[in-house]
C-alpha positions in Angstrom: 81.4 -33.6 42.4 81.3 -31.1 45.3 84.1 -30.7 47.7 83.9 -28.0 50.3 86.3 -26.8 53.0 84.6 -26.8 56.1 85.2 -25.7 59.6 86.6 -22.7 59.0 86.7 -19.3 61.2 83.9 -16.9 59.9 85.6 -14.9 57.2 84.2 -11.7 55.6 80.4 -11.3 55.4 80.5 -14.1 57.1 81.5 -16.9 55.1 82.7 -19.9 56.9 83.5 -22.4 53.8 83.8 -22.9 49.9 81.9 -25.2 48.4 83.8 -26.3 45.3 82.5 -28.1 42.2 84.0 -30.0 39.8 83.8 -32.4 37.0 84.8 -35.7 37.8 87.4 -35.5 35.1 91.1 -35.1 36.5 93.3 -35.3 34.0 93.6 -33.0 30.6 95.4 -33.0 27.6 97.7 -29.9 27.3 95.3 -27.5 25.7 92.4 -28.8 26.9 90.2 -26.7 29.3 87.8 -27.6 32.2 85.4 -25.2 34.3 85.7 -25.1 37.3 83.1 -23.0 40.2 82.9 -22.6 43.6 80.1 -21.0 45.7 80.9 -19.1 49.3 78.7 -20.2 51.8 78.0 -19.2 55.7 76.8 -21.4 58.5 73.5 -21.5 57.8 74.8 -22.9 54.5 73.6 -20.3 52.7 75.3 -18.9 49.7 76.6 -15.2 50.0 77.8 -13.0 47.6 81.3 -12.3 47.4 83.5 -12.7 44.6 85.6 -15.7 44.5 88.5 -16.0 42.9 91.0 -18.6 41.6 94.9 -19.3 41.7 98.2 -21.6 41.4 101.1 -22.7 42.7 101.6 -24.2 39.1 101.6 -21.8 36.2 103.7 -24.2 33.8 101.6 -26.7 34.3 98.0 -25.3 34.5 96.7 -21.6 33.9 93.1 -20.8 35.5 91.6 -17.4 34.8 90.8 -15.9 37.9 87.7 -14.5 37.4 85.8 -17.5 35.9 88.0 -20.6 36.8 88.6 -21.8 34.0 91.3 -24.4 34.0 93.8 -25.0 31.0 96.5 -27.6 30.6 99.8 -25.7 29.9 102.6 -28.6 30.8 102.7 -32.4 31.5 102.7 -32.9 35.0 100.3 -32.6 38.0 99.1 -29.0 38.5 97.2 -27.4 41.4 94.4 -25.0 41.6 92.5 -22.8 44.5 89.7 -21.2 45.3 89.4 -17.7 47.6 87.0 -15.6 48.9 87.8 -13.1 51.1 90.6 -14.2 53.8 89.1 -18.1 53.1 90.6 -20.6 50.8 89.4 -24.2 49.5 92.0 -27.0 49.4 94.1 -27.3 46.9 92.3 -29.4 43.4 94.8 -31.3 41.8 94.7 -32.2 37.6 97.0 -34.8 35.9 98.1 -33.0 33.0 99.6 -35.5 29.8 100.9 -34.4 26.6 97.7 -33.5 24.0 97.1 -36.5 21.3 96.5 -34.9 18.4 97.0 -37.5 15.8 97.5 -41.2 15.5 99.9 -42.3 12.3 100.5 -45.4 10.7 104.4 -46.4 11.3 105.8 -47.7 7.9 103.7 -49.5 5.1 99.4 -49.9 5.9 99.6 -52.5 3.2 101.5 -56.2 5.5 102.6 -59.2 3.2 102.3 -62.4 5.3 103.5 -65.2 4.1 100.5 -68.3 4.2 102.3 -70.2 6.8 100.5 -71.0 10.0 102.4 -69.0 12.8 104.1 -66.6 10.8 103.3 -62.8 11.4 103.8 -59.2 10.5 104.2 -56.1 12.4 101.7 -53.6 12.7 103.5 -50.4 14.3 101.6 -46.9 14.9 102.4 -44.0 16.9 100.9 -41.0 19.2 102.0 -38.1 18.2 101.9 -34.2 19.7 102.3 -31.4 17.9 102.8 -28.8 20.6 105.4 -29.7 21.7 106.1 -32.0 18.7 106.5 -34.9 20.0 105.5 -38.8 20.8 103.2 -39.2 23.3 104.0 -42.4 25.8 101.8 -43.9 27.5 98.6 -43.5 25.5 96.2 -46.6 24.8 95.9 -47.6 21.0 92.9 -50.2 20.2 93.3 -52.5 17.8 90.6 -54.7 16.0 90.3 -57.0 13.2 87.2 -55.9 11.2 87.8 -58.5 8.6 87.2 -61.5 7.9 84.5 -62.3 10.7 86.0 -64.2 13.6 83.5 -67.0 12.8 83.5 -70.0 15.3 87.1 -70.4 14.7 88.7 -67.3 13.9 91.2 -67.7 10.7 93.1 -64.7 11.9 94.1 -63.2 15.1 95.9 -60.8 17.0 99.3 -61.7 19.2 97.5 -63.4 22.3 94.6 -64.9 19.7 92.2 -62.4 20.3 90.3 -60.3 17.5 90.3 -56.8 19.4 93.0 -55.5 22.2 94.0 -51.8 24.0 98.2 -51.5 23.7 100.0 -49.1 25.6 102.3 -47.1 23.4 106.0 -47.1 24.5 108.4 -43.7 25.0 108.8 -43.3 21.9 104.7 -43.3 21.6 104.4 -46.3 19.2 103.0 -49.7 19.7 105.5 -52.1 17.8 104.1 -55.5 19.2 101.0 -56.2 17.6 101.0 -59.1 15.2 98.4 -60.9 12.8 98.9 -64.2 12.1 96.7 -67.2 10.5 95.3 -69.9 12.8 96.8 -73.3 12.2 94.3 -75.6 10.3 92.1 -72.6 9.0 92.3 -72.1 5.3 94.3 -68.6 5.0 92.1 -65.2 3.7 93.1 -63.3 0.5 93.6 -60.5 2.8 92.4 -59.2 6.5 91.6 -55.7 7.7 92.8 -54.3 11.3 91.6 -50.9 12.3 93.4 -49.0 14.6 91.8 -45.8 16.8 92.7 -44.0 19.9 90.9 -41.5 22.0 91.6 -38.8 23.7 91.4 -38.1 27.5 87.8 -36.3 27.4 86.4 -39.6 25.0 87.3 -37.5 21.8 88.6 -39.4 19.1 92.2 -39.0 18.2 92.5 -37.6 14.2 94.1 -40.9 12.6 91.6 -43.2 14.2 90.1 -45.4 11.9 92.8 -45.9 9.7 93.3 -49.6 8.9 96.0 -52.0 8.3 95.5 -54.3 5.3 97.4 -57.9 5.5 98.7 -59.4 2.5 98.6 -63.7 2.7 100.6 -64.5 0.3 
């Protein structure tokens, strides 16, 4: 994505905007890093070659090296970023910085006991968790999804809502405590079922815990 300040007063060697590109990723975890590059242009729209270098109003939240504009998630909040050359400078880029995800645990037992009744259901809780700072991380999505047995035409087992796969939000203390699995009246129950949980992070990296599973007792 390009964005370029425009309609500026020629500047020195006469540069009259920055063109300023980006990826069209906005938000980082804290740690992660994104490149960022900006070309000085004059009004022929011709690139000319002065430096150009980077700043913000936001050091605890993002750090950008001001040679190569490279951006870096320090703090959760949103951070802002600038470009210069010369006496010129680009709008201000804002990033949505959250709290890295760097592992997804199992809260409590993998191994459920539910009893064969129709209707009746156990609780399977995980949490997001940082580690710098150590803490939970709210807000992050968590899928869910039975893996066995096959749905079928009638699925024996199901999620809370009756569906065999669903994205939960975890809560502020960075777990997901709602998901159930419960047996479908009139189905004949399964020795067991499987439900794998996985999370990923904001650049579509999975989270380290994903694929863990959850293993439901009928009993």
């Amino acid at each position: 994505m390009a964005l370029g300040c425009s309609g500026l007063d020629e500047g020195e060697a006469g540069i009259v905007s920055l063109e300023v590109t980006i990826p069209s990723l906005s938000t980082l975890e804290v740690g992660e890093q994104l490149q960022l590059s900006a070309v000085p242009l004059n009004a022929d729209g011709d690139v000319v070659p002065v430096a150009v270098s980077w700043r913000t109003p936001d050091p605890t939240i993002v750090a950008v090296d001001a040679a190569t504009g490279l951006l870096t998630g320090v703090g959760p909040g949103t951070g802002r970023v600038q470009a210069t050359a010369g006496s010129l400078s680009s709008d201000l880029l804002s990033f949505n910085i959250i709290l890295g995800t760097d592992t997804l645990v199992i809260v409590g037992d993998s191994i459920v006991p539910v009893p064969l009744e129709p209707g009746t259901t156990g609780a399977l809780v995980v949490q997001l968790r940082s580690f710098v700072p150590a803490d939970p991380v709210p807000g992050g999505p968590v899928i869910y999804e039975i893996t066995s047995p096959a749905a079928g035409v009638v699925p024996v087992v199901a999620l809370t809502g009756g569906v065999q796969i669903d994205t939960l939000t975890t809560g502020a203390d960075g777990t997901v405590a709602t998901v159930m699995l419960s047996r479908t009246p009139g189905t004949v129950a399964p020795d067991t079922a499987i439900v794998q949980v996985r999370a990923t992070r904001s650049s579509g990296a999975p989270v380290p815990g994903s694929g863990q599973q959850f293993i439901v007792l009928f009993q």
